[in-house]
C-alpha positions in Angstrom: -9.2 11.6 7.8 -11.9 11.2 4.9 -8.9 12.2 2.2 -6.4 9.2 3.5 -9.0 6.9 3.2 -9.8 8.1 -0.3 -6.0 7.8 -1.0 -5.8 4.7 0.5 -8.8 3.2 -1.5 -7.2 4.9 -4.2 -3.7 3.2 -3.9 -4.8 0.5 -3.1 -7.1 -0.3 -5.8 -4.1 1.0 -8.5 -1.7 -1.6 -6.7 -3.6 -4.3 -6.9 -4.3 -3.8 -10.8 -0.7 -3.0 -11.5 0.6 -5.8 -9.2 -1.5 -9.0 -10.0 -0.8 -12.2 -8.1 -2.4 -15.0 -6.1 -1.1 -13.8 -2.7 -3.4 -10.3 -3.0 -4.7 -9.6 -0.1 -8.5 -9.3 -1.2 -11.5 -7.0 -0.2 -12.4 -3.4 0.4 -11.3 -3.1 4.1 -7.9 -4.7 3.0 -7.3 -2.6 -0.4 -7.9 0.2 1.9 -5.5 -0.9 4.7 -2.8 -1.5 1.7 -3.1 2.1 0.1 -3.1 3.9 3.4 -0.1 2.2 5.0 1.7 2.2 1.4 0.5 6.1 1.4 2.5 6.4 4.7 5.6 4.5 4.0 5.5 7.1 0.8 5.1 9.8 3.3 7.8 9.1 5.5 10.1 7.9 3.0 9.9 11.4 1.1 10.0 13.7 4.2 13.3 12.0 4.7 14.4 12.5 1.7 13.6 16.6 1.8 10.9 15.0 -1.0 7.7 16.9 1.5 7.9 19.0 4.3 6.5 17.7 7.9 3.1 19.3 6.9 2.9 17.6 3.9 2.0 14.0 2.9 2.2 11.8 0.0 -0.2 11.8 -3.3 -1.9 9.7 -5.4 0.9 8.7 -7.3 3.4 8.2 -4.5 0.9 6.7 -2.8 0.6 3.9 -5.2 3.9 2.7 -5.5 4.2 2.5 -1.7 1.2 0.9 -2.1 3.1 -1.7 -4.9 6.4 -1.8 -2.4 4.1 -2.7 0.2 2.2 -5.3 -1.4 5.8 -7.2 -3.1 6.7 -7.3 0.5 3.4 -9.0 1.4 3.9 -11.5 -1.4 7.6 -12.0 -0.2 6.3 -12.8 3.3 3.5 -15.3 1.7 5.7 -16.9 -0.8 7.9 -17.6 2.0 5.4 -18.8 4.5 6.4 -16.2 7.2 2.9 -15.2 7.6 -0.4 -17.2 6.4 -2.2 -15.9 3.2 -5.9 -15.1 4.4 -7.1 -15.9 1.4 -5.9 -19.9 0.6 -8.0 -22.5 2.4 
């Protein structure tokens, strides 16, 4: 459990320096949240593709360009006004 939440962190962290933008989704609990669900969209997305096995999951490097997919969808939704930007007052 300790080692996705260091991923996520991680990812997270990486995304949001490689993806700037005004609709980031700011803070520790939320960097983490974005590197751990972009860790498992990496995750699934390669044990579909033959990428892992079932026992294994994503890295530090896959884990950080789910981690940018997820967070160009999040701006998508902003930019759009499909979901409210937590960080706009």
């Amino acid at each position: 459990m300790l080692h996705i939440l260091l991923v996520g962190l991680v990812a997270g962290f990486l995304a949001r320096l490689i993806s700037p933008g005004p609709n980031n989704p700011t803070g520790f609990i939320l960097t983490m949240v974005l590197g751990v669900v972009g860790a498992f969209l990496a995750t699934f997305v390669g044990q579909a593709v033959g990428h892992y096995s079932p026992d294994q999951g994503a890295g530090y490097v896959t884990a950080t360009v789910g981690a940018v997919i997820v967070l160009f969808i999040w701006n998508r939704l902003v930019a759009s006004g499909r979901i409210r930007d937590p960080g706009a007052r």
